[in-house]
LOMI-186683 format. One record per atom (N, C-alpha, C): residue in one letter; x, y, z. Coordinates in steps of 0.1 Angstrom, whole numbers, padded with zeros to 4 digits, always signed. Example, Ala and Ser with C-alpha at 12.3 -4.5 7.8 and 13.67 -1.06 7.14 Angstrom:
2
a+0132-0057+0078;a+0123-0045+0078;a+0132-0033+0078;s+0128-0022+0071;s+0137-0011+0071;s+0129+0000+0079;
This chain:
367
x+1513+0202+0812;x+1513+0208+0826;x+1504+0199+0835;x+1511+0194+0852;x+1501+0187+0857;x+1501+0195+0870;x+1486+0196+0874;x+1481+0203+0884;x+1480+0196+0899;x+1485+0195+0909;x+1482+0187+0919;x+1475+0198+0926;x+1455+0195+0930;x+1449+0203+0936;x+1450+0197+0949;x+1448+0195+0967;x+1441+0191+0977;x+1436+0195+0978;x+1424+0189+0980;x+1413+0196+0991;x+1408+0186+1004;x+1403+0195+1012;x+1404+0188+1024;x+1387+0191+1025;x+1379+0177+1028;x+1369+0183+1031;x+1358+0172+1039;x+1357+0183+1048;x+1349+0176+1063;x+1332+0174+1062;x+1325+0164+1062;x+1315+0165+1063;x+1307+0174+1073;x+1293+0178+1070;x+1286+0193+1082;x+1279+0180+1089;x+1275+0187+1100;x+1268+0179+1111;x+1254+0178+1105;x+1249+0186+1094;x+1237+0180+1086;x+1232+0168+1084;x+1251+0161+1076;x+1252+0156+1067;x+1252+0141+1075;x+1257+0142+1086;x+1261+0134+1093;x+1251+0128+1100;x+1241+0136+1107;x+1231+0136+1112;x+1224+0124+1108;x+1217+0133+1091;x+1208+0124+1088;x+1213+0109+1082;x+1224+0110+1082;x+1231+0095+1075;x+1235+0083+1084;x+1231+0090+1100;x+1226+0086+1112;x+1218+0079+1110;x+1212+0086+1110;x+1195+0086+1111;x+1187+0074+1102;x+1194+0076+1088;x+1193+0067+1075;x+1201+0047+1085;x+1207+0049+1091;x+1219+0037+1096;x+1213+0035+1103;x+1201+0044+1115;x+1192+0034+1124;x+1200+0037+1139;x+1213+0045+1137;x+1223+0051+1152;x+1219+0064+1157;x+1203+0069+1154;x+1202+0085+1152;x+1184+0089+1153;x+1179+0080+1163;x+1163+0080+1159;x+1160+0095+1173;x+1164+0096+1179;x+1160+0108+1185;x+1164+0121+1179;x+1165+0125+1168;x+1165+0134+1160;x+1153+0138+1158;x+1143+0123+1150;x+1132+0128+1145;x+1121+0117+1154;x+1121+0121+1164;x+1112+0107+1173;x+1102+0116+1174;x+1097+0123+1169;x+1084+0128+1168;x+1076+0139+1176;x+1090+0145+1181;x+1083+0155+1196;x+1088+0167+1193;x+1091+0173+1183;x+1090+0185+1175;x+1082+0188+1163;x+1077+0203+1168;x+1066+0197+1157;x+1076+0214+1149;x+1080+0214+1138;x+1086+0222+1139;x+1080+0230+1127;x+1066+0230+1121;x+1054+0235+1111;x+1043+0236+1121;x+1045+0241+1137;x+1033+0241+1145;x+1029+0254+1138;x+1010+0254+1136;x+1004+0267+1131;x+1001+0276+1145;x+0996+0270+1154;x+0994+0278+1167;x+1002+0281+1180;x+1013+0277+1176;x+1029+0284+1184;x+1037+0287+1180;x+1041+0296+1187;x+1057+0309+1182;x+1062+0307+1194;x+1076+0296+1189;x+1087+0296+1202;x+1098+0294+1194;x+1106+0300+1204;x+1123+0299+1202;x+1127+0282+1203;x+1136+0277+1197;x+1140+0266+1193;x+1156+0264+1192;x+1162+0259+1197;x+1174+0259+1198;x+1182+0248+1193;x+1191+0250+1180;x+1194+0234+1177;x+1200+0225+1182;x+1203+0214+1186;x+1204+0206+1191;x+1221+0201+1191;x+1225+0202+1199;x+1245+0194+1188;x+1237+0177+1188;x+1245+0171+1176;x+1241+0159+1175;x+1258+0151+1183;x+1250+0140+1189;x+1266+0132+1193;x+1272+0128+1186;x+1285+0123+1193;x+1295+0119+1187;x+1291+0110+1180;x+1296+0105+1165;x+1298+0091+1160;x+1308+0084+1159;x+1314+0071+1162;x+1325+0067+1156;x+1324+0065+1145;x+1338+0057+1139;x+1339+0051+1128;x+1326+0044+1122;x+1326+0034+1130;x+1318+0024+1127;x+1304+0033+1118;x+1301+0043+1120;x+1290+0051+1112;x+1296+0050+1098;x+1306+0046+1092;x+1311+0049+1080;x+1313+0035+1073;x+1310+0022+1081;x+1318+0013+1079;x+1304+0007+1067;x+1293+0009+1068;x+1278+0003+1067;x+1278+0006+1055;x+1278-0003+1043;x+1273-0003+1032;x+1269+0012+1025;x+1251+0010+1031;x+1250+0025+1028;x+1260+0039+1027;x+1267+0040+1038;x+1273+0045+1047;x+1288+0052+1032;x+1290+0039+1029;x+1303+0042+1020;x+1297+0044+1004;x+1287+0041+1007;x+1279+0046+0992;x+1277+0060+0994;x+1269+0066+1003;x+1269+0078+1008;x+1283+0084+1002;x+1291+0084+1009;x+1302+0087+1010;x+1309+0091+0996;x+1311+0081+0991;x+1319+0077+0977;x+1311+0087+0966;x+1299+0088+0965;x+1285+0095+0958;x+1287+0109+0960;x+1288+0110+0977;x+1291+0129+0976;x+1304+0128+0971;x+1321+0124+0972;x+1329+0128+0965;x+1326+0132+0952;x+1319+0123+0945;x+1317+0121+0930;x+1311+0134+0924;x+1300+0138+0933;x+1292+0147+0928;x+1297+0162+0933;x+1307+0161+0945;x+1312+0178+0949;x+1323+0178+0938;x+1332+0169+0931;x+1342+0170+0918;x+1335+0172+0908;x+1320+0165+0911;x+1315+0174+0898;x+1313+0183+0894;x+1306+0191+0906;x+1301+0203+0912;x+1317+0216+0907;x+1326+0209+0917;x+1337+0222+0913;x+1340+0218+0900;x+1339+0217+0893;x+1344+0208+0876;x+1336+0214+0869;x+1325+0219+0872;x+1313+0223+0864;x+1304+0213+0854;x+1310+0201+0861;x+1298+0186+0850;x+1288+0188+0855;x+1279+0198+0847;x+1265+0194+0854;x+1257+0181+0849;x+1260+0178+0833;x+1256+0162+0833;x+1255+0150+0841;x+1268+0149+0842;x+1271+0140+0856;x+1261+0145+0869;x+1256+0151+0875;x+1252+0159+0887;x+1234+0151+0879;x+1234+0157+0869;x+1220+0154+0863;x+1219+0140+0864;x+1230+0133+0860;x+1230+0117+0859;x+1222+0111+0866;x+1235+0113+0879;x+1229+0108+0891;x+1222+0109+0900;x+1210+0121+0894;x+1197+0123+0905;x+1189+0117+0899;x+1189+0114+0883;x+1178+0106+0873;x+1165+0109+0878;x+1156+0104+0885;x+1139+0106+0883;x+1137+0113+0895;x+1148+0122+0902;x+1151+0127+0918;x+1138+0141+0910;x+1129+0147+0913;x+1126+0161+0914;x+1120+0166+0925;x+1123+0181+0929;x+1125+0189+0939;x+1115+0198+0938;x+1108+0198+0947;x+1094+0211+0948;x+1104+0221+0962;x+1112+0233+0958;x+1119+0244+0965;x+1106+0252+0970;x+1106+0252+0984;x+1097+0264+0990;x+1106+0277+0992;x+1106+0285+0989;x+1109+0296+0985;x+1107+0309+0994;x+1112+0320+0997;x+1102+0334+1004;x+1112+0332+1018;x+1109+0346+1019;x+1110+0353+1033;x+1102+0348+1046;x+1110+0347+1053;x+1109+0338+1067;x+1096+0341+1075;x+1087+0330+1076;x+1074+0335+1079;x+1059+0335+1074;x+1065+0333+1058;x+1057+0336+1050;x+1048+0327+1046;x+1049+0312+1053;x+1041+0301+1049;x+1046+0289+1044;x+1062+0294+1041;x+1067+0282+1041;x+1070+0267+1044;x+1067+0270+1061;x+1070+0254+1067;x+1056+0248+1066;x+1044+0257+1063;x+1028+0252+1063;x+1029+0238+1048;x+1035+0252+1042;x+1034+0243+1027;x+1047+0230+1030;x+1057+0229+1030;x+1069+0221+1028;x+1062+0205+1038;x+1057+0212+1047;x+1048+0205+1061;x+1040+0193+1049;x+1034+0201+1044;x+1020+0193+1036;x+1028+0186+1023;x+1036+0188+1018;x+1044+0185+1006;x+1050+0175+1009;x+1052+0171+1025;x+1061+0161+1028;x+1051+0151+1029;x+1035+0154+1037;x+1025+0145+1035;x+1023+0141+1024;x+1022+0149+1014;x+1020+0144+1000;x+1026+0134+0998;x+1038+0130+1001;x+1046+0121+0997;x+1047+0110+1006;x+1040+0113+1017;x+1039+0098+1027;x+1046+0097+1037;x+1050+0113+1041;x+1060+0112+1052;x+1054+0123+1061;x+1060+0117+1073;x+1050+0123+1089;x+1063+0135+1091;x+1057+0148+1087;x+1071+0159+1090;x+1079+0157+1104;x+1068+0157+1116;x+1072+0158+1126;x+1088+0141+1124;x+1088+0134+1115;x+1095+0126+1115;x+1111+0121+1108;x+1102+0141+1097;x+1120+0140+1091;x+1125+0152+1097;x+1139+0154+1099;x+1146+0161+1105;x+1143+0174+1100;x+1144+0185+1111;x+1146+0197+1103;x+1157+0202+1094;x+1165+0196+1096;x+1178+0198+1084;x+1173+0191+1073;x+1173+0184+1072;x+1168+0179+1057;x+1155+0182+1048;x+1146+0189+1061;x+1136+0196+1058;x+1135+0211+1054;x+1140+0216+1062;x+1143+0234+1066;x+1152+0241+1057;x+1152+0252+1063;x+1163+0258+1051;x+1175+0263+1058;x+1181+0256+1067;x+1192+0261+1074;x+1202+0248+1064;x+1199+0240+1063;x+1208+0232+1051;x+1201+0227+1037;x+1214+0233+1025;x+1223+0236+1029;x+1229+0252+1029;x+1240+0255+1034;x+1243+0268+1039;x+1249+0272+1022;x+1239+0279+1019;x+1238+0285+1001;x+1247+0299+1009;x+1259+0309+1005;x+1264+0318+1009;x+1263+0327+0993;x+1261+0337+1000;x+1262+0352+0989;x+1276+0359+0988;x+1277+0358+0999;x+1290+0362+1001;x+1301+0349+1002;x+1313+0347+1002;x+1325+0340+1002;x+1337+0339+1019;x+1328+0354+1031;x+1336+0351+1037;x+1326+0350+1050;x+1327+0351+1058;x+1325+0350+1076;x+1327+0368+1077;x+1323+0371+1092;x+1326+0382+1090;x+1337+0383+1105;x+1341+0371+1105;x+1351+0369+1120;x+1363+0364+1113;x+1361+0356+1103;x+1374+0348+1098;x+1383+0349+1088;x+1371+0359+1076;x+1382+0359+1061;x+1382+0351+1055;x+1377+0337+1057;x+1385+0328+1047;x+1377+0325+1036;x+1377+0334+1028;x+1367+0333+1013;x+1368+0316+1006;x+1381+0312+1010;x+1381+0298+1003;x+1372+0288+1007;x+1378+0286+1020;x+1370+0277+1028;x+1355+0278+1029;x+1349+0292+1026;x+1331+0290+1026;x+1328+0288+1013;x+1335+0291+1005;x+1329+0287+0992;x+1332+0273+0986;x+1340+0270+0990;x+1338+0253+0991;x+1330+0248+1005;x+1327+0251+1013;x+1322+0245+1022;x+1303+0245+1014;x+1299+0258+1011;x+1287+0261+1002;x+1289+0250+0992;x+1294+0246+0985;x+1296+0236+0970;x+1294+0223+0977;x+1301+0222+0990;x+1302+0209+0992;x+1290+0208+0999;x+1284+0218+1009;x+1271+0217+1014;x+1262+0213+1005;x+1259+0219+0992;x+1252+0212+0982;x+1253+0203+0981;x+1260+0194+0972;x+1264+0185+0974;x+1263+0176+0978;x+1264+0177+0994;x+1259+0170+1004;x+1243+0163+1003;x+1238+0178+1002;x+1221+0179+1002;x+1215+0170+0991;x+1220+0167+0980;x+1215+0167+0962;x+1217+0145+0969;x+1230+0146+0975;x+1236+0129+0980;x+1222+0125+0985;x+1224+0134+1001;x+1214+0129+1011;x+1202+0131+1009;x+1194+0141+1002;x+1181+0139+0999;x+1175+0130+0989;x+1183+0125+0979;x+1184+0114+0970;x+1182+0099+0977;x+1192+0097+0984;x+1195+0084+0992;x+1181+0079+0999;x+1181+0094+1013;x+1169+0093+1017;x+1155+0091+1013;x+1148+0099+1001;x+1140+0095+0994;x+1134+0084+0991;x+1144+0080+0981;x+1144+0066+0975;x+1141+0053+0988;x+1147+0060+0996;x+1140+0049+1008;x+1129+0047+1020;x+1129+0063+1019;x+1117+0061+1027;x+1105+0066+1021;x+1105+0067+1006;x+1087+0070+1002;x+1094+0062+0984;x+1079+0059+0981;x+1075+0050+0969;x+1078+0062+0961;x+1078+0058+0946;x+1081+0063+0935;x+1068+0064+0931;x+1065+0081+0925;x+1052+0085+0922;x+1048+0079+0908;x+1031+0079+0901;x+1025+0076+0891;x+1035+0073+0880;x+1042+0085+0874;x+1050+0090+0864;x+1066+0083+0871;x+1072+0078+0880;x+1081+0074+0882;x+1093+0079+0886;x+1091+0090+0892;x+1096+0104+0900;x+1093+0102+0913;x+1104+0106+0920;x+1103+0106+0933;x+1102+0124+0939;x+1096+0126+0941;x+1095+0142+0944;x+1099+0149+0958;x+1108+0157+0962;x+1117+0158+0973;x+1109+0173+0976;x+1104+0174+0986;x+1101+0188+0994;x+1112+0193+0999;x+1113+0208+1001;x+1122+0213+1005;x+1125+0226+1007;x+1123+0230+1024;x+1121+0244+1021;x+1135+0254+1023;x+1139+0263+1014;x+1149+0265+1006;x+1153+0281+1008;x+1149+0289+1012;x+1150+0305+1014;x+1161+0310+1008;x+1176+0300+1013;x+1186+0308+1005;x+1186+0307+0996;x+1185+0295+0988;x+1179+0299+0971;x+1181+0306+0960;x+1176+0318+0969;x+1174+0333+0960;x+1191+0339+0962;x+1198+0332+0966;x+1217+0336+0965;x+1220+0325+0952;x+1216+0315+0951;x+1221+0305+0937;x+1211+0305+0929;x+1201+0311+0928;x+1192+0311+0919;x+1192+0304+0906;x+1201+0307+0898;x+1204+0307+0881;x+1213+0297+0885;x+1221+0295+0894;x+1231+0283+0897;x+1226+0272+0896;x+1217+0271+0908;x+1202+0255+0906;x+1196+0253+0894;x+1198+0265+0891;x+1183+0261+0877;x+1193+0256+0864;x+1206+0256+0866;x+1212+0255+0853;x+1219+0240+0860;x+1221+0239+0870;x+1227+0228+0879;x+1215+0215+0876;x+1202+0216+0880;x+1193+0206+0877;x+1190+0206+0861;x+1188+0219+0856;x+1183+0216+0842;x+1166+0220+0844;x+1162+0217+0833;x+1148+0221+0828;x+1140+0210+0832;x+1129+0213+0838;x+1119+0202+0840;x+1123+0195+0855;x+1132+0201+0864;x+1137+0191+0872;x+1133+0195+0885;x+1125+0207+0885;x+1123+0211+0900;x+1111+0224+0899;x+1106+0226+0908;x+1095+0234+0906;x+1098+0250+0922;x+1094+0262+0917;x+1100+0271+0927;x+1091+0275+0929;x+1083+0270+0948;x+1079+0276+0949;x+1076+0288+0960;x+1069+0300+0954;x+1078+0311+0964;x+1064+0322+0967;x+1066+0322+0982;x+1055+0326+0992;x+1060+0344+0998;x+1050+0352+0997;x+1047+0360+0998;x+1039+0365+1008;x+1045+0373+1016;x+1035+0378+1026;x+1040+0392+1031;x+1027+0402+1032;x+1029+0413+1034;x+1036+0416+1047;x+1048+0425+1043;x+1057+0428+1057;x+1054+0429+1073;x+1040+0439+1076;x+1035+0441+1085;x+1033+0429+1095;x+1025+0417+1089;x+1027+0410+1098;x+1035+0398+1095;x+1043+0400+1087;x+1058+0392+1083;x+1067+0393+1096;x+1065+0409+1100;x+1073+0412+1113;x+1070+0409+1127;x+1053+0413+1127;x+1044+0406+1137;x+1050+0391+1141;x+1050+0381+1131;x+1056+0372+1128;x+1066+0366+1139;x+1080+0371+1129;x+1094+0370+1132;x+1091+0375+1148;x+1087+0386+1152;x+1091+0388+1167;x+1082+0381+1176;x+1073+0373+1169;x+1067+0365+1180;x+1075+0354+1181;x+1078+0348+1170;x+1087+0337+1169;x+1099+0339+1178;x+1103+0351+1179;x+1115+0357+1188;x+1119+0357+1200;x+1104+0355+1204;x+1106+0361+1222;x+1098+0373+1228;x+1094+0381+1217;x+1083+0391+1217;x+1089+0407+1211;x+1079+0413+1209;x+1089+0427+1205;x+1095+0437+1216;x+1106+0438+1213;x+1113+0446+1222;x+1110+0459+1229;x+1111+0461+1243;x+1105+0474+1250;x+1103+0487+1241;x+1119+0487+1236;x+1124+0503+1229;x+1117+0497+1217;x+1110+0489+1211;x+1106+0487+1194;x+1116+0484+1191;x+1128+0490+1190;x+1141+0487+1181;x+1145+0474+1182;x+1150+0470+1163;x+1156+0460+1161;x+1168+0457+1167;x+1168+0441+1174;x+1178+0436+1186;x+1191+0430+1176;x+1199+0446+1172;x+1208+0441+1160;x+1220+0431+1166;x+1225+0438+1181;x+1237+0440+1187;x+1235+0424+1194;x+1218+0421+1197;x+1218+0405+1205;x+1202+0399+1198;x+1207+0396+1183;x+1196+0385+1181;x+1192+0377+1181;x+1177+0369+1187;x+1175+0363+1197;x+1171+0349+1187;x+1172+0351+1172;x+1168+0340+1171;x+1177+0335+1151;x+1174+0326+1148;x+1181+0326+1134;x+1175+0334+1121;x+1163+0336+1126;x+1157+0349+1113;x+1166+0364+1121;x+1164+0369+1127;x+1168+0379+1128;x+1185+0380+1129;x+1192+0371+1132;x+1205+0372+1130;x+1206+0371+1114;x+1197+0364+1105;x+1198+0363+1091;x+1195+0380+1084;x+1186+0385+1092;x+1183+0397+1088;x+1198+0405+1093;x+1202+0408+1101;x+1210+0413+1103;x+1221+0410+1096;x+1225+0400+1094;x+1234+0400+1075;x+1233+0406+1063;x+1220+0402+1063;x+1212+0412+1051;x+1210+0430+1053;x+1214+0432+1064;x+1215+0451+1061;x+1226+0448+1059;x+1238+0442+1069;x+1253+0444+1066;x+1256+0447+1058;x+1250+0436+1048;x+1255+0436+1032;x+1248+0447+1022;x+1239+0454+1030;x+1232+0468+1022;x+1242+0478+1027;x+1252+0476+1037;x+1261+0485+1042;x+1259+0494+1055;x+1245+0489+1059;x+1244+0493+1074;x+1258+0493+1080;x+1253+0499+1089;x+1265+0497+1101;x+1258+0493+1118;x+1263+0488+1126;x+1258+0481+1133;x+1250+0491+1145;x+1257+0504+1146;x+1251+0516+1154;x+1237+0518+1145;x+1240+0517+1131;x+1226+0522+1126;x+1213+0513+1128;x+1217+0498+1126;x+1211+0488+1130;x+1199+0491+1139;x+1210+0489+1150;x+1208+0494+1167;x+1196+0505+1162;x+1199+0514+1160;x+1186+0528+1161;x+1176+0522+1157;x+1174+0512+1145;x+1161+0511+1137;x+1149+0508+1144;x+1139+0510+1142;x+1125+0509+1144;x+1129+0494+1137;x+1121+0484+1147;x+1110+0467+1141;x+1109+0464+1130;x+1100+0474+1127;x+1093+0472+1113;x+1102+0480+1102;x+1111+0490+1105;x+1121+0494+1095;x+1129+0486+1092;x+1139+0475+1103;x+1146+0463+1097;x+1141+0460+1091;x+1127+0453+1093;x+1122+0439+1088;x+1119+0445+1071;x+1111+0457+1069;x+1106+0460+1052;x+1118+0463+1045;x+1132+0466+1053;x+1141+0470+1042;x+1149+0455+1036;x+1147+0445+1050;x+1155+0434+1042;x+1145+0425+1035;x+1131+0430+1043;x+1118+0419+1035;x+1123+0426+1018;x+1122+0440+1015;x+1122+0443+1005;x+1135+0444+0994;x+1146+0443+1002;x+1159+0434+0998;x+1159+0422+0989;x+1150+0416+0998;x+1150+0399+0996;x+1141+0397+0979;x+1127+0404+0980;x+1122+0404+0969;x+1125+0406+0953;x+1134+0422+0963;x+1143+0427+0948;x+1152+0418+0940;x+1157+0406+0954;x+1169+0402+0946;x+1164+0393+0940;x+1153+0387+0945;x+1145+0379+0936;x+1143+0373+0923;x+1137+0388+0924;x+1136+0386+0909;x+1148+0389+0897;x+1162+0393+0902;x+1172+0395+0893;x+1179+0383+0893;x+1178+0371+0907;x+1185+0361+0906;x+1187+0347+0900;x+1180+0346+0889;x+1181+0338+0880;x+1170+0328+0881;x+1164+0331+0892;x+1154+0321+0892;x+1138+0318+0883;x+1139+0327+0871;x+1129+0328+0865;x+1137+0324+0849;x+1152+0320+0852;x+1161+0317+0837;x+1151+0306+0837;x+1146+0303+0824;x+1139+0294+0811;x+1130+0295+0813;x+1117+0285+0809;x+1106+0287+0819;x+1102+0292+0830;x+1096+0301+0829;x+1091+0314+0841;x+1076+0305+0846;x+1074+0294+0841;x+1062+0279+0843;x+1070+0273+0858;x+1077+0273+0860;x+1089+0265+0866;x+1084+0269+0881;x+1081+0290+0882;x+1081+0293+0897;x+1068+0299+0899;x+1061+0293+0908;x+1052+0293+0915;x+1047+0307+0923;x+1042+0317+0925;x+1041+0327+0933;x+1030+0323+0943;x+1032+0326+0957;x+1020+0321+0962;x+1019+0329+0975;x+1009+0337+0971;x+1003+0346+0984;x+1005+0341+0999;x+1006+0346+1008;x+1002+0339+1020;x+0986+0343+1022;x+0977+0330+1017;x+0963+0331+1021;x+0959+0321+1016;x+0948+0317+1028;x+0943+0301+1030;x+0940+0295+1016;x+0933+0301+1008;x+0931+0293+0990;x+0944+0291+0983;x+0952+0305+0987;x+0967+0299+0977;x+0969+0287+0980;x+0973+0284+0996;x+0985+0281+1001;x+0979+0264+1002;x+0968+0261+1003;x+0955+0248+1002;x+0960+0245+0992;x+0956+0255+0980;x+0953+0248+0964;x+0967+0246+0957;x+0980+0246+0962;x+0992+0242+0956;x+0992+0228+0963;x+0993+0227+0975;x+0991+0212+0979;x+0980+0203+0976;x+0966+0205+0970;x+0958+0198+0965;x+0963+0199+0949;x+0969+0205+0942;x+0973+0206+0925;x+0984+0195+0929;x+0995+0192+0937;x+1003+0184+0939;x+0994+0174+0944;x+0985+0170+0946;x+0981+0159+0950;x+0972+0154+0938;x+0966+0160+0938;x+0955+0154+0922;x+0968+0151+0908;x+0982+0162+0909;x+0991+0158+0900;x+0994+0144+0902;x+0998+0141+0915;x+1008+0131+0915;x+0997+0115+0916;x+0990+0119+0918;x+0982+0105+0916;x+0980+0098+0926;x+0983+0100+0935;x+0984+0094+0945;x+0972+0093+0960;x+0966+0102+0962;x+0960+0107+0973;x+0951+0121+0967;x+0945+0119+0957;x+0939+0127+0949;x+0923+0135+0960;x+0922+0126+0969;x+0909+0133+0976;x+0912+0140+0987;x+0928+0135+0993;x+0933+0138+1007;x+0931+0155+1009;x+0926+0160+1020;x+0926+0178+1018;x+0935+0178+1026;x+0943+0189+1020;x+0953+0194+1030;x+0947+0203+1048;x+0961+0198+1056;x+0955+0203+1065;x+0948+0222+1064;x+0940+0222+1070;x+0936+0239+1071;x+0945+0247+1073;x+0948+0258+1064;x+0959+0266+1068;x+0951+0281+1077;x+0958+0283+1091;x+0951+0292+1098;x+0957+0304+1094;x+0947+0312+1091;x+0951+0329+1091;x+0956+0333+1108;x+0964+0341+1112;x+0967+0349+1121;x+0968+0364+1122;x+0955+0371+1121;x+0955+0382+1116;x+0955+0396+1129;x+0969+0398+1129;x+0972+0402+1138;x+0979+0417+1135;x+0977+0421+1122;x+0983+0436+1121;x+0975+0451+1128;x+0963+0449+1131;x+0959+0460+1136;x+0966+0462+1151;x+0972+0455+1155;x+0977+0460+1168;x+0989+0469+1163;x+0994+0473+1150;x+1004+0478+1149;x+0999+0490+1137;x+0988+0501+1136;x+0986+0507+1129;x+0993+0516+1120;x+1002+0521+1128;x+1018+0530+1126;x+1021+0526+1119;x+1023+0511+1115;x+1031+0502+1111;x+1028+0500+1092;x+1018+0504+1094;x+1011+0498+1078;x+1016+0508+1061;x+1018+0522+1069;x+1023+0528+1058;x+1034+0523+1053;x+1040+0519+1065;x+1059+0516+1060;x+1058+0500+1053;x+1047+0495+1057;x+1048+0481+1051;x+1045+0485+1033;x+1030+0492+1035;x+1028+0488+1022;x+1035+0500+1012;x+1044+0511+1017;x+1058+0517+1007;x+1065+0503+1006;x+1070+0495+1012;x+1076+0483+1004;x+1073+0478+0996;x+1056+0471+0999;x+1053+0464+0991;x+1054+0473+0974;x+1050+0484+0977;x+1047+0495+0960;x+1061+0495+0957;x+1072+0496+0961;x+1081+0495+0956;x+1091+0481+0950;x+1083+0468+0957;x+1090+0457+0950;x+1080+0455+0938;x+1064+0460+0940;x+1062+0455+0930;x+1068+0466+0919;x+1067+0479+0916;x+1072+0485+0906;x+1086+0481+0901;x+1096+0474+0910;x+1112+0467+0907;x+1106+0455+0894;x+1096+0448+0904;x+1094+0437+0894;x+1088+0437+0878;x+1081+0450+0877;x+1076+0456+0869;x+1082+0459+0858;x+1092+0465+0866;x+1103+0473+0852;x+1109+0461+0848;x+1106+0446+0858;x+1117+0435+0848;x+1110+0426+0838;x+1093+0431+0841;x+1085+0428+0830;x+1081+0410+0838;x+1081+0417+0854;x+1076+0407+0863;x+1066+0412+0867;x+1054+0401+0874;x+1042+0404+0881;x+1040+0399+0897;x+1044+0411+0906;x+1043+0406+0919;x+1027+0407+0923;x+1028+0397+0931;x+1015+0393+0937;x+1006+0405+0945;x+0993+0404+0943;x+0986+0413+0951;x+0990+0407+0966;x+0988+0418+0977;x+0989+0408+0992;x+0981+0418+0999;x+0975+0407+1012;x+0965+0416+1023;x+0976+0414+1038;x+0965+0424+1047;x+0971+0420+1059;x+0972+0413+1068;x+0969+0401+1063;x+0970+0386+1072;x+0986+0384+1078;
């Protein structure tokens, strides 16, 4: 029996971006005027459409290497060769920042990227961030239906990422002590492929690390980042103002909210049901398959969050005295007193989840 499959498949504007950018047609992307790990500003940010390219972007050496490497590796991908996938990243390993939006992750991924000799403000937020690539839990849209097309577009987004972070690497930073090139990366969705990555790299090939911060000013947080908190308190289900909260608003969907109910909630009731969503799923999603050495738990507070970027630096040999920049506390929960009960019933209830899985969630304060 012979199978004739098509697939049709379009590169994302990620992907494109930075392969720009790599070709030398794409320098105002990362020309240095976003700082997008600022510790002492919360502002709305809006992404950017990148311009048109022609052809000619495909014609460049690199360009068709790029190219030819992601086919290779998304046939792998749907084929299930993870060998092959393994092959071709060879000495590639991946430090995943991990956790709920807020929680310290762009501080760490920020310093992770210094570790390695790169000015953040200089690599894209796509290739940095966790908006690529687009990891889906689900299979459809909630406008379109087309279960096919997002779950290949998810495979091939990988895909993409595993190509372009590889390529890029290799070229713009030196190979460490041990002969490993080490890729930062901050990763949120993650926690939807969990056991997928970890069985997709293999053992020994990436490190997870995953940041924790107490809801209360998790939320504080997000709505500063937002625009500010809303008159009525209630969560802005119906018009949200920014990419965490439209993310959150997926996340009740899929607990089976409905969008009137949304609408009613109290701030801080969105935010602890999906903050505590997110942890639960956590820990069931495969991301502690083999070595439970592999994932990193890391408070949001100034010694955690310092001493993983100085252990990566005395690790890698390279910049063993360098101190990471100071991570600032913003301790802003007493303005919301109300608020503290409902935060810390979340917290007692993810850690008891993690408990019964014969997991240990982290103590946390109210920074």
């Amino acid at each position: 029996m012979h199978l004739d499959i098509e697939l049709r498949f379009v590169p994302s504007e990620f992907f494109i971006g930075i392969l720009a950018e790599l070709n030398e047609q794409y320098s105002e992307w990362t020309d240095g005027s976003y700082d997008w790990a600022a510790q002492t500003t919360d502002f709305l940010h809006a992404f950017s459409p990148l311009p048109k390219f022609d052809e000619t972007l495909f014609q460049s050496p690199l360009s068709q290497r790029a190219v030819n490497d992601l086919l290779q590796v998304a046939i792998a991908l749907l084929s299930g060769d993870y060998p092959r996938v393994r092959d071709y990243l060879g000495p590639m390993r991946y430090a995943f920042v991990i956790g709920y939006p807020r929680s310290g992750g762009s501080y760490l991924t920020k310093e992770l990227l210094r570790t390695v000799g790169l000015d953040h403000t200089r690599v894209s937020e796509a290739l940095a961030h966790d908006g690529f690539p687009e990891l889906r839990e689900t299979w459809y849209d909630w406008a379109g239906d087309r279960p096919t097309f997002y779950l290949r577009e998810s495979i091939f987004q990988a895909a993409e990422f595993l190509v372009i972070s590889s390529l890029y690497y290799q070229r713009k930073t030196a190979p460490h002590t041990d002969g490993t090139w080490l890729i930062p990366k901050k990763m949120h969705k993650l926690v939807y492929w969990g056991a997928s990555f970890k069985m997709l790299l293999g053992q020994g090939r990436a490190d997870y690390l995953t940041t924790v911060r107490h809801p209360v000013p998790t939320a504080i947080s997000i709505y500063e980042k937002s625009g500010g908190l809303p008159e009525d308190r209630r969560f802005p289900a119906r018009a949200p103002r920014s990419a965490i909260e439209h993310w959150i608003v997926y996340d009740l969907l899929h607990l089976g909210y409905r969008f009137d109910e949304l609408a009613a909630l109290d701030y801080i009731e969105a935010v602890t049901v999906s903050w505590a969503h997110y942890y639960s799923r956590l820990a069931g999603s495969g991301l502690f398959l083999g070595s439970r050495d592999e994932v990193r738990l890391v408070p949001y507070a100034k010694e955690a969050l310092e001493g993983v970027v100085s252990d990566y630096r005395q690790r890698l040999g390279d910049e063993p005295s360098a101190a990471p920049e100071p991570f600032l506390i913003h301790d802003k929960s007493a303005r919301h007193p109300d608020w503290q009960a409902r935060g810390d019933q979340a917290v007692a209830a993810v850690t008891a989840q993690w408990a019964a899985l014969g997991l240990r969630f982290p103590e946390l304060s109210l920074e």
